[in-house]
N, C-alpha and C positions, 0 to 999 in steps of 0.2 A: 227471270225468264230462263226455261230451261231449254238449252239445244241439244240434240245426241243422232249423231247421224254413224249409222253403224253399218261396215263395206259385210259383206257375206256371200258365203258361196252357196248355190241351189244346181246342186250337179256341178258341170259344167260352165253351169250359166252366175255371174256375178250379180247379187241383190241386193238394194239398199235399204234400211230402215232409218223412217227420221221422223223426229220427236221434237214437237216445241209448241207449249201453250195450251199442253192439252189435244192436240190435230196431231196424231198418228197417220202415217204413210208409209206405204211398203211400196217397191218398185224391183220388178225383175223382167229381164230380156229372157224370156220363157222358149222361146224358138222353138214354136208349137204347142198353142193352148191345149189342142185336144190330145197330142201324147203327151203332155208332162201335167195336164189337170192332177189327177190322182196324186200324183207328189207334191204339184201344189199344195192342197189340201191337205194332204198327209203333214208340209213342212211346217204349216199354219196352224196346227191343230194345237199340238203342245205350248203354241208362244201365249205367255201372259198376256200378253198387248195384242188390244183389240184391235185391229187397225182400223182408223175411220174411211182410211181407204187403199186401193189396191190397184194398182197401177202394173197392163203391163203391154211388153211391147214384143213385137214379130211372135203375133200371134197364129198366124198364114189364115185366118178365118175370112174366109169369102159369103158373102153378103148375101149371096141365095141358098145357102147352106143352112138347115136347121140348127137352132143352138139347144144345146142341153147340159154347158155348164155352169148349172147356177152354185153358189155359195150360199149358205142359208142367211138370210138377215142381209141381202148385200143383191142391189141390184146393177149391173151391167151393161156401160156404154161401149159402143164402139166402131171403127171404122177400118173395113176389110183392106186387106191390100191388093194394092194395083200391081204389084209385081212379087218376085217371088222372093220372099223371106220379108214382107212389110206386117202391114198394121196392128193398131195399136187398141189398147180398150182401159176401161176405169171401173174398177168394183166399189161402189159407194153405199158404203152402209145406210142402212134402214135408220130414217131420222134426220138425213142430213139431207136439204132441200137442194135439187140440183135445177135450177132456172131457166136455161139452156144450155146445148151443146151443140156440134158441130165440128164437121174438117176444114181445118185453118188452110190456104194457099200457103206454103214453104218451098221455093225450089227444091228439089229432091228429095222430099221429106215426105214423109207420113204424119201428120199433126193434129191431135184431138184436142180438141178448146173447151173444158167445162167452165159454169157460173155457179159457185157449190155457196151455198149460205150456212156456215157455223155457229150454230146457237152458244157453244161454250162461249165461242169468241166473238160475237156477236156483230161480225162482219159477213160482207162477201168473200169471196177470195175467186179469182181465176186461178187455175188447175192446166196446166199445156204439159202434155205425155207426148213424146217425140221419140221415132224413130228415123234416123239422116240413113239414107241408102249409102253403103260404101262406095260406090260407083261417083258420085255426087260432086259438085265441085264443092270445096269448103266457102269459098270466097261468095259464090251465090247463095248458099244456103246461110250462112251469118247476113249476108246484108237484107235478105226476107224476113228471119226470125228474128234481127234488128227491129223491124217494123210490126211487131205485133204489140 
């Protein structure tokens, strides 16, 4: 069984890639989908690794706002934020069946809940992308995210 979880920088912002079994995952605190998309993309272009999915968080995208950024091969969950500097989303590649989703209840949190079925691995798996508002108490948001 292979794990490789590797810290990196995307600007400013710190992003993580993690590898095991075959299920690639990328995740970055993007602190605005729509000004850092293009570098997104731009940063994604050159990596060997396809991600199976793309994880990311404070994306500030509000919910009656039209979307236009797609990634090709890779469709797009998410849930806007309620305050300023939240929500979170999931880029799930083309191929990999997502069941449901939905926003998880977390005291001070922003919480997307997918059901992703992996044919490599020929399980389910839940998927939970979490952004905790700094504001937040830590002691409530642990004993909610306890209970999921």
């Amino acid at each position: 069984m292979e794990h490789i979880i590797k810290l990196d920088t995307f600007g400013p912002n710190l992003s993580l890639i993690f590898q095991t079994n075959g299920l690639t995952l990328f995740h970055i605190n993007i602190r605005s989908i729509r000004k850092d998309f293009s570098a997104l993309k731009f940063y994604l272009a050159p990596s060997s690794t396809v991600f199976d999915l793309i994880c990311v968080s404070e994306t500030f995208l509000h919910i009656d706002e039209p979307f236009c950024l797609d990634v090709p091969d890779y469709s797009f969950i998410f849930i806007s934020w309620q305050e300023r500097g939240g929500g979170v989303g999931i880029y799930v590649r083309d191929g990999i069946g997502c069941r449901g989703w939905g926003p998880v209840a977390v005291a001070g949190a922003e919480v997307l809940s997918a059901v992703l079925d992996f044919l490599i691995l020929s399980r389910q798996i839940r998927l939970v992308v979490v952004y905790r508002k700094p504001s937040s108490t830590i002691q409530n948001f642990l004993h909610d995210f306890g209970t999921l």
